[in-house]
MIVEX-926705 format. One record per atom (N, C-alpha, C): atom name; residue in three letters; z, x, y; residue number from 1. Coordinates in steps of 0.1 Angstrom, whole numbers, plus 5000, padded with zeros to 4 digits. Example, Ala and Ser with C-alpha at 12.3 -4.5 7.8 and 13.67 -1.06 7.14 Angstrom:
BEGIN
N|ALA|5078|5132|4943|1;
CA|ALA|5078|5123|4955|1;
C|ALA|5078|5132|4967|1;
N|SER|5071|5128|4978|2;
CA|SER|5071|5137|4989|2;
C|SER|5079|5129|5000|2;
***
This chain:
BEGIN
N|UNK|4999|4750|5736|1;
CA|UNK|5009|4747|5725|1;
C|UNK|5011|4759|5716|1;
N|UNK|5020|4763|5711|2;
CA|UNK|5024|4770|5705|2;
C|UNK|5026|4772|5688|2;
N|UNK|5018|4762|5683|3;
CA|UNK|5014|4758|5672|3;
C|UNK|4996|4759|5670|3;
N|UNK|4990|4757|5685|4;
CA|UNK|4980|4764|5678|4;
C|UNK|4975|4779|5681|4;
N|UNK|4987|4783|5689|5;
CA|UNK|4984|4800|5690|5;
C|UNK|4986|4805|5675|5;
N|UNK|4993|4797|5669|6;
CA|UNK|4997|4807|5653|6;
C|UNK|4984|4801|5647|6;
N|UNK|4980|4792|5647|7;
CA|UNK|4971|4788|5635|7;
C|UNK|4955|4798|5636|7;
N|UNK|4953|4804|5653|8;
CA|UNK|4946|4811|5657|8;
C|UNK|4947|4830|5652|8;
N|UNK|4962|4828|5652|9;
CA|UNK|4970|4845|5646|9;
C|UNK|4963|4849|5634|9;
N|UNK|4954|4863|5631|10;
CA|UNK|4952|4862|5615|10;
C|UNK|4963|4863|5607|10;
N|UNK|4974|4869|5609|11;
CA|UNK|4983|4868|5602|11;
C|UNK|4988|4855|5597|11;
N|UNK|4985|4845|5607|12;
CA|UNK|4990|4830|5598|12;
C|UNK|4982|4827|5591|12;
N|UNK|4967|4829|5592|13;
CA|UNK|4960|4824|5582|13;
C|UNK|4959|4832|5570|13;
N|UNK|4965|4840|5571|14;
CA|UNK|4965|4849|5557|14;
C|UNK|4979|4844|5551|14;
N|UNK|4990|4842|5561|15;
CA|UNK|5000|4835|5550|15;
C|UNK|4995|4817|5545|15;
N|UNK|4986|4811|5553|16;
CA|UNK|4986|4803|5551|16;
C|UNK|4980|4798|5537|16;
N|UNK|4971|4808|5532|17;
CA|UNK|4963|4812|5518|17;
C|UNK|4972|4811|5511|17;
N|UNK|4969|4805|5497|18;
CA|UNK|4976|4805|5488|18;
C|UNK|4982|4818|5481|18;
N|UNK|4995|4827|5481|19;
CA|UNK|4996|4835|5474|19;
C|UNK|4996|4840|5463|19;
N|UNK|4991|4830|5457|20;
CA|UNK|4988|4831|5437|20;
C|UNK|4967|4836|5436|20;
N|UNK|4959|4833|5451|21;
CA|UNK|4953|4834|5450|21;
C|UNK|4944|4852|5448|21;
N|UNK|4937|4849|5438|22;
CA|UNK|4935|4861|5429|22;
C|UNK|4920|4865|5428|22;
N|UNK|4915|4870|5441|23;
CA|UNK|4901|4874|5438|23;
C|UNK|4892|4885|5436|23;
N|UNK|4884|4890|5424|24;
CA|UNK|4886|4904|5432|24;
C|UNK|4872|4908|5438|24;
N|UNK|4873|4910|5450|25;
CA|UNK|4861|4914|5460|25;
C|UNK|4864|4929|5458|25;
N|UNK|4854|4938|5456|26;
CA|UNK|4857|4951|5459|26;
C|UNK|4843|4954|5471|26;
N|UNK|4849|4957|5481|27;
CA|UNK|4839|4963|5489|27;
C|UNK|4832|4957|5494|27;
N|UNK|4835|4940|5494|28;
CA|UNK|4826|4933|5496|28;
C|UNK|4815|4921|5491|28;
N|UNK|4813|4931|5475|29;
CA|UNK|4807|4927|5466|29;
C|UNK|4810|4914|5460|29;
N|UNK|4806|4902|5460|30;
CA|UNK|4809|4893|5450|30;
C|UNK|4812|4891|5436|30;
N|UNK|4803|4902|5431|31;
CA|UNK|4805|4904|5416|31;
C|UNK|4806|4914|5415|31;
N|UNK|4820|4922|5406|32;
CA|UNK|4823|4933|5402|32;
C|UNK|4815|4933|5386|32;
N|UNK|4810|4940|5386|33;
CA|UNK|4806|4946|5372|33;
C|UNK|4814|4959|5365|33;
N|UNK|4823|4952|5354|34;
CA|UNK|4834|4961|5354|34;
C|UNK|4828|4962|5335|34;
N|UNK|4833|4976|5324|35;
CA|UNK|4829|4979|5314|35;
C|UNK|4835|4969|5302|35;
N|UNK|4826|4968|5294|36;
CA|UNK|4832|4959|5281|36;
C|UNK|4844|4971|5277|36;
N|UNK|4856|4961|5273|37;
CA|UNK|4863|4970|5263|37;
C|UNK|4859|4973|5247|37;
N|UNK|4868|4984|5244|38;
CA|UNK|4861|4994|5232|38;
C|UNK|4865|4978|5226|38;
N|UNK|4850|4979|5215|39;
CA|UNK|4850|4971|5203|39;
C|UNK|4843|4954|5205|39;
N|UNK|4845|4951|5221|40;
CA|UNK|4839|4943|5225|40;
C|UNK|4819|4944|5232|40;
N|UNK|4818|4936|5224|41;
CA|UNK|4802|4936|5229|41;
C|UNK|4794|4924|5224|41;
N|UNK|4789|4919|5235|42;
CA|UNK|4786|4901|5235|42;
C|UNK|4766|4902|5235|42;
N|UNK|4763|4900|5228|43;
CA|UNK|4748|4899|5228|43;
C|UNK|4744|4888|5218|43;
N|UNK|4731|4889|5216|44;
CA|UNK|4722|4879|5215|44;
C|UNK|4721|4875|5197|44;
N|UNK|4725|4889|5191|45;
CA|UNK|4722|4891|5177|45;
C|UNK|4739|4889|5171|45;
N|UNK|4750|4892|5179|46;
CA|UNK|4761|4882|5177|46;
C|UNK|4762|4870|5175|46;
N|UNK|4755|4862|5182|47;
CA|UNK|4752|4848|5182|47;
C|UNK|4750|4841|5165|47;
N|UNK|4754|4845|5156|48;
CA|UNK|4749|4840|5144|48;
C|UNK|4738|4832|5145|48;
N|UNK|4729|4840|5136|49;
CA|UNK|4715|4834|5133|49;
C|UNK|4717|4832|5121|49;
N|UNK|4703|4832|5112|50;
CA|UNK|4700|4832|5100|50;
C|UNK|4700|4847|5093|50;
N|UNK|4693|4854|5098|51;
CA|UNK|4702|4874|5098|51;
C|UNK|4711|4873|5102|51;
N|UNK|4715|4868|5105|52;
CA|UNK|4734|4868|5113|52;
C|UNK|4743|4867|5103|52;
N|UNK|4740|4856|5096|53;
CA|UNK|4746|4850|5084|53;
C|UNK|4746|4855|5075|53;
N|UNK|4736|4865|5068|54;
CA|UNK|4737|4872|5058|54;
C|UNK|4739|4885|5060|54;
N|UNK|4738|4890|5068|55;
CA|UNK|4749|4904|5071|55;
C|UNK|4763|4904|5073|55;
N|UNK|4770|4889|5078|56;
CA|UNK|4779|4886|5078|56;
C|UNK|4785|4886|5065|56;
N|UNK|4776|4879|5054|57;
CA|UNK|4782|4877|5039|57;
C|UNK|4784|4889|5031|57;
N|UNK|4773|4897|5039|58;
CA|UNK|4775|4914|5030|58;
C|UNK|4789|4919|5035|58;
N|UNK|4792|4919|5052|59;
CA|UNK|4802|4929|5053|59;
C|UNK|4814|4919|5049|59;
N|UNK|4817|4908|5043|60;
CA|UNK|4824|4902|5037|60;
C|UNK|4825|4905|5023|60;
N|UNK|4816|4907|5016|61;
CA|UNK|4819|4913|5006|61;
C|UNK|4823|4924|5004|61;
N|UNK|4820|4935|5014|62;
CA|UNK|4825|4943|5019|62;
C|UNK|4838|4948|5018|62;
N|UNK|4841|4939|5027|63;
CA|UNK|4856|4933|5033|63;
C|UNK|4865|4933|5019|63;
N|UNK|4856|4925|5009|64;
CA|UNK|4867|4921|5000|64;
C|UNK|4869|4936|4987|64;
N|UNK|4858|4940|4991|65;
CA|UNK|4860|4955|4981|65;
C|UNK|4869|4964|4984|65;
N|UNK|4870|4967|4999|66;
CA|UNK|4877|4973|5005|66;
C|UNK|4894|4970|5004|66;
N|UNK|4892|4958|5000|67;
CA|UNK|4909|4949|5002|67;
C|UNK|4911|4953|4984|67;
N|UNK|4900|4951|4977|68;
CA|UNK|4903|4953|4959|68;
C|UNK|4910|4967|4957|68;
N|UNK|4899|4976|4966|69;
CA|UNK|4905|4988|4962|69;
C|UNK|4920|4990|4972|69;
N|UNK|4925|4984|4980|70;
CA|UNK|4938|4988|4986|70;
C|UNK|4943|4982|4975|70;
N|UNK|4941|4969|4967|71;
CA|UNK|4948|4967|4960|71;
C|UNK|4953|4972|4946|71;
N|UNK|4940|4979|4943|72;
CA|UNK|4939|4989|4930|72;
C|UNK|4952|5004|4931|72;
N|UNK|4955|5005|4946|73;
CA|UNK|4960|5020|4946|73;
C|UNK|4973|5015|4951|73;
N|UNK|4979|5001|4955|74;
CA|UNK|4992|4998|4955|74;
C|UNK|5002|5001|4943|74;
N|UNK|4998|5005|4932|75;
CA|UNK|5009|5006|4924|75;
C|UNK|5011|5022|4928|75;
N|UNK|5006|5030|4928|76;
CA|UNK|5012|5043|4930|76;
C|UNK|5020|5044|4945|76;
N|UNK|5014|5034|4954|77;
CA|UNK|5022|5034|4968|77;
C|UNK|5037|5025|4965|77;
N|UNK|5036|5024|4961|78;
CA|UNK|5049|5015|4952|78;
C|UNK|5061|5025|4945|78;
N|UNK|5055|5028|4937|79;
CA|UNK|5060|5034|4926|79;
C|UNK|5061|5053|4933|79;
N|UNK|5058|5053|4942|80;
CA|UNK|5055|5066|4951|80;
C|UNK|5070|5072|4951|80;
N|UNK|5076|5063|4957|81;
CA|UNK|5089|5062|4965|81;
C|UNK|5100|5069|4952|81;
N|UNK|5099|5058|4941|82;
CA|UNK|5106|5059|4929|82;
C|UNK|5110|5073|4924|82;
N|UNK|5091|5076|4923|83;
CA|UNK|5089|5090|4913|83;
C|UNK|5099|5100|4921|83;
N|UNK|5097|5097|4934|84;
CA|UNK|5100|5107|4943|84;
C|UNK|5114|5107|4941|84;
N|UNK|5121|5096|4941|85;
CA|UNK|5138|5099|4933|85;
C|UNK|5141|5104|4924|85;
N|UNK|5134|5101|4913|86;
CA|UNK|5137|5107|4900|86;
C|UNK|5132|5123|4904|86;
N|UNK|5124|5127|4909|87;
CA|UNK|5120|5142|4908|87;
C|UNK|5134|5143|4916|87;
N|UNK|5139|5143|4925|88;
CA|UNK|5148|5148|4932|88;
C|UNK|5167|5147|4925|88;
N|UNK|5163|5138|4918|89;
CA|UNK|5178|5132|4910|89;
C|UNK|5182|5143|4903|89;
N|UNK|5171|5151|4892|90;
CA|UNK|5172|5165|4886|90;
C|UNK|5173|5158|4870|90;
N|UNK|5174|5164|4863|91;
CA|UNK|5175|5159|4850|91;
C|UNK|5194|5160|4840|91;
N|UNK|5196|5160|4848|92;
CA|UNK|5210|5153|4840|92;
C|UNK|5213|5140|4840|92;
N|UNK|5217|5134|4825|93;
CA|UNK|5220|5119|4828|93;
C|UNK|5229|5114|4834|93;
N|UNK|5231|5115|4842|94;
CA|UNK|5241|5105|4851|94;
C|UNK|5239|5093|4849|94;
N|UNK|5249|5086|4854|95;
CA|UNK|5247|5072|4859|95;
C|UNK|5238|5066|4871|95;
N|UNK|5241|5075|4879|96;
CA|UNK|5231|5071|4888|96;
C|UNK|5213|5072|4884|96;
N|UNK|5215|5083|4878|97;
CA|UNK|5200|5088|4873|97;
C|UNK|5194|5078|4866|97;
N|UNK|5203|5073|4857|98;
CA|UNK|5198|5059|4846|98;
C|UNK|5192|5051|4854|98;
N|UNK|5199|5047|4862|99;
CA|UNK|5200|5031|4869|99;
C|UNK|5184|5034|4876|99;
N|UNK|5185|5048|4882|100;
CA|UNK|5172|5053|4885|100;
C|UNK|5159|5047|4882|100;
N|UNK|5161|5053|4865|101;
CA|UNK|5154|5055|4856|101;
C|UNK|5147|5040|4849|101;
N|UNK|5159|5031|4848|102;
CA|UNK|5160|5017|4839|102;
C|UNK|5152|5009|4854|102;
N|UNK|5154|5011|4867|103;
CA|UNK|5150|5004|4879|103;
C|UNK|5132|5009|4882|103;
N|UNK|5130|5021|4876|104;
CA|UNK|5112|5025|4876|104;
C|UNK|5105|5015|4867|104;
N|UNK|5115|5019|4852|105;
CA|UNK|5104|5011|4843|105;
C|UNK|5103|4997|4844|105;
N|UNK|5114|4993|4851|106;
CA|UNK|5117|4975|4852|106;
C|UNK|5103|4973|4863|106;
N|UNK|5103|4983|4872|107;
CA|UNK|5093|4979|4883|107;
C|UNK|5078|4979|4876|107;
N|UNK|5078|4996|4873|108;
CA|UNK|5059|5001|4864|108;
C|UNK|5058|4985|4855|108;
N|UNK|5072|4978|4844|109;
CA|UNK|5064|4970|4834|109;
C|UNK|5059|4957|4841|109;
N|UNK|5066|4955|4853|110;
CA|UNK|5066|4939|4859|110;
C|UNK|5048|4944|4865|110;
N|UNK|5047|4959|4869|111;
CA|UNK|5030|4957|4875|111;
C|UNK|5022|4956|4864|111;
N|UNK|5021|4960|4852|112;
CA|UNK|5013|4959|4841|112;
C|UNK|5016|4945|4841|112;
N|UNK|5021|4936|4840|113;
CA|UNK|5025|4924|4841|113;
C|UNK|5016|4913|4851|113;
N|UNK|5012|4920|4862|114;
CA|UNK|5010|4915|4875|114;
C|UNK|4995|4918|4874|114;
N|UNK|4986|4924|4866|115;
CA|UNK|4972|4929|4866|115;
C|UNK|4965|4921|4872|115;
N|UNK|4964|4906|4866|116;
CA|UNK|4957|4897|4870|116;
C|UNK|4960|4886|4882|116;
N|UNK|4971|4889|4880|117;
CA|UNK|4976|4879|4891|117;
C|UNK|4978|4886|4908|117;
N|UNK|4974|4904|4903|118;
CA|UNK|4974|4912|4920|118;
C|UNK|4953|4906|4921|118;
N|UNK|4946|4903|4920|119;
CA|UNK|4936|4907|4919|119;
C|UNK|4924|4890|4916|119;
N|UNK|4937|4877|4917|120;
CA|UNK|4932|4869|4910|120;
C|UNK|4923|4861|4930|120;
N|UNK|4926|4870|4940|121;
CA|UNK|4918|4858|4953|121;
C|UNK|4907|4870|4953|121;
N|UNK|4904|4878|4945|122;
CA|UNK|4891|4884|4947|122;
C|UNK|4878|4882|4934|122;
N|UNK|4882|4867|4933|123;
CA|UNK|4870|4859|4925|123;
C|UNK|4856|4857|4922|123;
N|UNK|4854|4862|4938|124;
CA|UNK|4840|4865|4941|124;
C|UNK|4834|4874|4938|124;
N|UNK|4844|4884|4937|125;
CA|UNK|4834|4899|4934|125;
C|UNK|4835|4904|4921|125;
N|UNK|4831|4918|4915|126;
CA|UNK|4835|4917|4905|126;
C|UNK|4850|4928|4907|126;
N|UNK|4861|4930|4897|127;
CA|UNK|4867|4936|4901|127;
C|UNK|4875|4947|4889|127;
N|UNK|4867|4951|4879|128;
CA|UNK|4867|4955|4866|128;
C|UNK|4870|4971|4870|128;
N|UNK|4866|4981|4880|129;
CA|UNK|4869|4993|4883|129;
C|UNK|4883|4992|4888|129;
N|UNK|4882|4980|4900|130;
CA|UNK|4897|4979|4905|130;
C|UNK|4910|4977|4893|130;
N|UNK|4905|4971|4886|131;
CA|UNK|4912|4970|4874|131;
C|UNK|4918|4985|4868|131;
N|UNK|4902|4988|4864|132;
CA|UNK|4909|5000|4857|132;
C|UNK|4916|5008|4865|132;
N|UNK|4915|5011|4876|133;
CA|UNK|4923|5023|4885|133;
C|UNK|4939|5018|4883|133;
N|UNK|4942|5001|4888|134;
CA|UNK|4950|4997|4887|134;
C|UNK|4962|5003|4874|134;
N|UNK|4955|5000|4865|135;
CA|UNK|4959|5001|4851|135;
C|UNK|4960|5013|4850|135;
N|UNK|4954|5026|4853|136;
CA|UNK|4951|5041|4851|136;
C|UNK|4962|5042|4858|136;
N|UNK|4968|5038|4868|137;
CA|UNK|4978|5048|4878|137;
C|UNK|4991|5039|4870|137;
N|UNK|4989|5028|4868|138;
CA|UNK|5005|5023|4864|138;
C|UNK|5003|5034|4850|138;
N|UNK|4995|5033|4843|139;
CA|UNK|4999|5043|4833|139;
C|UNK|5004|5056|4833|139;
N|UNK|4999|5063|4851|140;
CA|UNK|5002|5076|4850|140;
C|UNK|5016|5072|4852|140;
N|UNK|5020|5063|4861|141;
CA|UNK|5032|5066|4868|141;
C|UNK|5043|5062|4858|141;
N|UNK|5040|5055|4843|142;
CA|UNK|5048|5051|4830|142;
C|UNK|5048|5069|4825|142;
N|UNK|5035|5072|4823|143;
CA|UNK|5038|5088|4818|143;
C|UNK|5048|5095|4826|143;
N|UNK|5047|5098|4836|144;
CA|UNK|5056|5103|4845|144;
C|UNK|5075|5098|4844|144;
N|UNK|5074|5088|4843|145;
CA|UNK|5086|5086|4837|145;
C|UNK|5090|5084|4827|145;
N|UNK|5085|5086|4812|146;
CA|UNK|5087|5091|4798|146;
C|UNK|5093|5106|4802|146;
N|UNK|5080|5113|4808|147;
CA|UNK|5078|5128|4807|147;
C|UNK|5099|5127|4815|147;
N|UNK|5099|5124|4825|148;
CA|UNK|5115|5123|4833|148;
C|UNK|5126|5121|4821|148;
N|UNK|5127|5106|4817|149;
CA|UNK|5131|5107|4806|149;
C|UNK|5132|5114|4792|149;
N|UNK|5123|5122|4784|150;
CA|UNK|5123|5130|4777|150;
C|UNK|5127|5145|4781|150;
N|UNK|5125|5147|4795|151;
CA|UNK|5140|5162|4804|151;
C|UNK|5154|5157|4805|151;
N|UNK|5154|5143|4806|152;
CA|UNK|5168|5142|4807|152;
C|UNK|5178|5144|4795|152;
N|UNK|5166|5141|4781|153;
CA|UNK|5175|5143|4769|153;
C|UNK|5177|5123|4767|153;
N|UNK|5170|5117|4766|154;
CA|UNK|5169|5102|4768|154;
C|UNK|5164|5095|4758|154;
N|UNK|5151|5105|4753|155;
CA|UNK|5142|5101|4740|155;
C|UNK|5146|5110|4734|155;
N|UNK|5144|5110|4721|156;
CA|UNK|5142|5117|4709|156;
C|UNK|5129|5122|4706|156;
N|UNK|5126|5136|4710|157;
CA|UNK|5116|5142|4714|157;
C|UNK|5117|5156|4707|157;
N|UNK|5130|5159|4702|158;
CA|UNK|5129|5173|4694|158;
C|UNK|5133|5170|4679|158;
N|UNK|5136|5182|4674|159;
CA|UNK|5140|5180|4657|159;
C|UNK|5154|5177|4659|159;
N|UNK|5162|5184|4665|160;
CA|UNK|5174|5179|4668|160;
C|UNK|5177|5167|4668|160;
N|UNK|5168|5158|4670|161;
CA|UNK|5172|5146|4675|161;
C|UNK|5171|5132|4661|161;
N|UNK|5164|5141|4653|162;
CA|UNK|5164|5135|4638|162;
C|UNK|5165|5142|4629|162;
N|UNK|5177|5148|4627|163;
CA|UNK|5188|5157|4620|163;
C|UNK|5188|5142|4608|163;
N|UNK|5195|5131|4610|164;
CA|UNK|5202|5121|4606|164;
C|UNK|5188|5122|4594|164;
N|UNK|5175|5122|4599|165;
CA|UNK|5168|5114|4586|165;
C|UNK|5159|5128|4578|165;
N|UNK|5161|5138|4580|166;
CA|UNK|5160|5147|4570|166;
C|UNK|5171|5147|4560|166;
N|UNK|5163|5150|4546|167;
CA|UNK|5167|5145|4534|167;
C|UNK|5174|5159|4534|167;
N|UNK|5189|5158|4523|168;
CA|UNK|5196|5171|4520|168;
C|UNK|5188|5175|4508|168;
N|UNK|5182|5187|4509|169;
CA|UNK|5182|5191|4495|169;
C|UNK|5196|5197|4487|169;
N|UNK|5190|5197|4473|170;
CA|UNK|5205|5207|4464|170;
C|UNK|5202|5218|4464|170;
N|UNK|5212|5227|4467|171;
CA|UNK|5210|5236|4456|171;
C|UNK|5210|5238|4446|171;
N|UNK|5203|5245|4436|172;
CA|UNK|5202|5248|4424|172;
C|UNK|5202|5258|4416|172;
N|UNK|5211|5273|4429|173;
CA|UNK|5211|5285|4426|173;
C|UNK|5224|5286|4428|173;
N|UNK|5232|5290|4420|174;
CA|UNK|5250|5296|4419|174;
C|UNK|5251|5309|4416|174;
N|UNK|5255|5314|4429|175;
CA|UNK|5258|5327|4427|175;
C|UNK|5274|5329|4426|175;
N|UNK|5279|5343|4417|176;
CA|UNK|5292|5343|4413|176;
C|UNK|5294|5355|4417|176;
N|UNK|5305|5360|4415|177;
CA|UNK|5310|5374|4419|177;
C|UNK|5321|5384|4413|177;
N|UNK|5321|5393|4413|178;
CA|UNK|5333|5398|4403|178;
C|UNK|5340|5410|4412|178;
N|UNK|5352|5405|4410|179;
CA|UNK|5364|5417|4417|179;
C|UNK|5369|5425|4410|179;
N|UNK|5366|5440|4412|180;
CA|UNK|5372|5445|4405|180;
C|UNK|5388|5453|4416|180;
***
């Protein structure tokens, strides 16, 4: 019969195998021993223990200082961009320059604004440095844009600019002349 010459064919019994089937023999071997990938590694002291647990709590605290300080140095990453327009805008007041100008400080006052509320899910730790840095750089980057505005001619920063409230003196010397 001619149905069981194929079933005897290796070729039939290799289509006969399920094609989805996925094994990997290499050489023979039943078990390939193939490398952990980078950053993967399964042992015994992963297993959380009771040292498991408290090294875990450290690099969590860790974790959260690490996140305080990205959060401490976001206002200059922020405000990076800005400064970087106004240096390039040049110091004449334009319109555009204003809008510039009025759109930094609207941003620098809303972060002095945000002190506690960037800083408020890091309750656990302390976060008083992060603070200050926080506050240190929105200050720099407020100086920075005074200093912008005071080149543009914006503040009143020379004598020129309070002409109005210096008092007139009199004079009190008359000098006369004679033609001859």
């Amino acid at each position: 019969p001619r149905g069981a010459a194929l079933s005897r064919h290796p070729m039939a019994q290799q289509a006969a195998r399920n094609n989805w089937d996925f094994t990997l023999d290499v050489a023979g071997s039943t078990k390939v021993s193939l490398d952990d990938p980078p950053g993967y590694r399964m042992t015994m002291d992963d297993s959380g223990g009771a040292a498991g647990r408290s090294r875990g709590k450290t690099t969590n605290q860790e974790l959260l200082e690490k996140k305080a300080w990205e959060t401490a140095i976001a206002p200059i990453q922020s405000v990076g961009m800005n400064l970087f327009m106004l240096w390039m805008s040049g110091s004449s007041p334009g319109i555009f320059n204003v809008m510039i100008l009025g759109y930094c400080f609207t941003s620098i006052a809303g972060q002095f604004s945000r002190v506690n509320a960037a800083f408020a899910s890091f309750k656990t730790i302390d976060t008083t440095f992060q603070k200050l840095a926080y506050l240190a750089l929105c200050t720099f980057s407020l100086a920075y844009l005074l200093y912008h505005a005071s080149g543009m001619g914006l503040l009143p920063t020379s004598s020129g600019d309070w002409i109005a409230f210096i008092p007139n003196t009199e004079v009190l010397e008359v000098s006369t002349g004679a033609i001859k």
